[in-house]
Wavefront OBJ file of the C-alpha trace (Angstrom):
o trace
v 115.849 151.063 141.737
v 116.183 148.364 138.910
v 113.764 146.419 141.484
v 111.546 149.192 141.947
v 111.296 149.536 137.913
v 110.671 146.613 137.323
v 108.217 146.057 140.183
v 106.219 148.981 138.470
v 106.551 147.286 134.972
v 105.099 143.673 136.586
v 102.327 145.504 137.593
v 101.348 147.473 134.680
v 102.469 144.192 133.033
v 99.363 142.431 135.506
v 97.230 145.499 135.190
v 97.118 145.243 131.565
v 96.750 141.370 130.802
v 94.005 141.978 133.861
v 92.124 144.533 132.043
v 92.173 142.654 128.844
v 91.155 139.170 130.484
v 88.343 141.459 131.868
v 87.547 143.129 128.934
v 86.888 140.088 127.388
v 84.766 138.821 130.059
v 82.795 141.954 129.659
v 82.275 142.058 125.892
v 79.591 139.538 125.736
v 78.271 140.945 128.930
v 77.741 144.036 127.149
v 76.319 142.515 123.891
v 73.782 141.113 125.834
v 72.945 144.287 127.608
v 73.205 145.972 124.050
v 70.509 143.199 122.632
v 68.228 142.974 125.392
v 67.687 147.370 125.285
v 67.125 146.642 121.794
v 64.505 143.733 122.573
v 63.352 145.947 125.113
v 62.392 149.150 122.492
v 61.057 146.632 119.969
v 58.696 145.447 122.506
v 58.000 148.779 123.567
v 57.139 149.752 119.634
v 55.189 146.448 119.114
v 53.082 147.004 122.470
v 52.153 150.267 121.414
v 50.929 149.344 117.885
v 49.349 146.412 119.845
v 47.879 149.434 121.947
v 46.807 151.078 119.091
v 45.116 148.306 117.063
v 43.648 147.391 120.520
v 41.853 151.124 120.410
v 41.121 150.677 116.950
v 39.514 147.661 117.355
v 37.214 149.295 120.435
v 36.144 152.364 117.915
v 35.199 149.792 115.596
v 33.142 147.519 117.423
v 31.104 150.556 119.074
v 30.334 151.340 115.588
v 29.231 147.997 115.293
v 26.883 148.252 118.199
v 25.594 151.272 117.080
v 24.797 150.096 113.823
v 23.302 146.777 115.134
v 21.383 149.170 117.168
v 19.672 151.342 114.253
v 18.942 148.680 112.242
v 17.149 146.786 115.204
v 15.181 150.009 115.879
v 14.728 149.965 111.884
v 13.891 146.566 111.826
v 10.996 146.877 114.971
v 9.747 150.478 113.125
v 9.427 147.430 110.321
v 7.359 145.157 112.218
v 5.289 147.574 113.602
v 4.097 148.950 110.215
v 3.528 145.182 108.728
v 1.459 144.845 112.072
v -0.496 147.950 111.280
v -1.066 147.381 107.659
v -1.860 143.575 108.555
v -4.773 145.424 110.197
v -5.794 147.205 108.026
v -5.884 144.639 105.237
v -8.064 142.519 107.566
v -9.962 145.081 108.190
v -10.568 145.918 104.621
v -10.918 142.310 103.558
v -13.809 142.489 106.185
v -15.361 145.496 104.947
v -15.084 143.889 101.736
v -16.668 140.726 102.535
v -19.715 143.079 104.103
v -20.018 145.041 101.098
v -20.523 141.901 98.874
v -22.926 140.768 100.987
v -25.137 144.179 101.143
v -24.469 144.007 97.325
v -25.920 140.529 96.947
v -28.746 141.845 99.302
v -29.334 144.619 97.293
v -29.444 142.303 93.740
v -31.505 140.306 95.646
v -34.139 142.883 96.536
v -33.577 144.840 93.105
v -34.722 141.374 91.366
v -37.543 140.836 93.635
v -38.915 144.383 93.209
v -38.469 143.726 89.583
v -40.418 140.659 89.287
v -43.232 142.130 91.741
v -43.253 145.217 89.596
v -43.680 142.536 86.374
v -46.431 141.305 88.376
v -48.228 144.260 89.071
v -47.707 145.325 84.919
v -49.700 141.820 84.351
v -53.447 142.404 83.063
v -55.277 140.469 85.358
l 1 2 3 4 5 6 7 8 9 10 11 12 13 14 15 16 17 18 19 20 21 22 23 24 25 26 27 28 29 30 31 32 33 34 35 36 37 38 39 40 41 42 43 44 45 46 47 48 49 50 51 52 53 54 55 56 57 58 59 60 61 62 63 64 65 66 67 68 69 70 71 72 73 74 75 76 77 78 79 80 81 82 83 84 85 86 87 88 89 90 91 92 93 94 95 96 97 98 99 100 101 102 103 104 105 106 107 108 109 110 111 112 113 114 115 116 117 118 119 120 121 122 123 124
C-alpha cells in the first residue's frame, strides 16, 4: 500500500511539474494569441475609418464634378453671350460707320443746296 501511495504521489508529483512546465510553454502562446485579437480589432477599427474616409472622399469628389460641371455650363452660357454681344457691337460699329457716311452725304448735299440757293439769291 506504501507503494501504491506513493506511486499515486509520483504521479501527481509528474502531473503537476507537467502542467506547470506546460503552463509555461503556453503563457507566451497565449500572449501572442491575446496580442494578435487585439491587432486584429485595431485593424478592423482602422479599416473601417479607412472605409469611411474612403466614402467621404467619393461624396466629395462628386461634388467636385458637379461643381466643375456648373461652372463649365456657366462658363459656355459666358462665351456664348460675349459671342452674341461681339455681334452686335460689330454690327453696331457697322451701322455706325453707315450712318456717318449718310451724315457726311447729307452735309455734303445740305452745303451744295446752300451754295446753289446763294447762287440763285445773286442779281444777275
Amino acid at each position: 500500500m506504501k507503494a501504491f501511495v506513493a506511486a499515486l504521489v509520483g504521479l501527481a508529483i509528474g502531473v503537476a511539474g507537467t502542467w506547470l512546465y506546460m503552463d509555461g510553454r503556453l503563457q507566451p502562446a497565449l500572449q501572442r494569441i491575446t496580442q494578435a485579437e487585439s491587432s486584429r480589432d485595431m485593424a478592423a477599427k482602422a479599416a473601417k475609418v479607412l472605409e469611411e474616409q474612403i466614402a467621404n472622399a467619393k461624396q466629395a469628389g462628386e461634388k467636385l464634378q458637379a461643381s466643375l460641371k456648373k461652372l463649365e455650363q456657366e462658363a459656355t452660357e459666358a462665351k456664348d453671350k460675349l459671342t452674341r454681344a461681339l455681334a452686335e457691337k460689330q454690327a453696331a460699329e457697322k451701322s455706325a460707320g453707315e450712318l456717318k457716311t449718310q451724315a457726311a452725304e447729307a452735309v455734303a448735299a445740305k452745303e451744295a443746296a446752300e451754295r446753289a440757293l446763294a447762287e440763285a439769291k445773286k442779281p444777275q
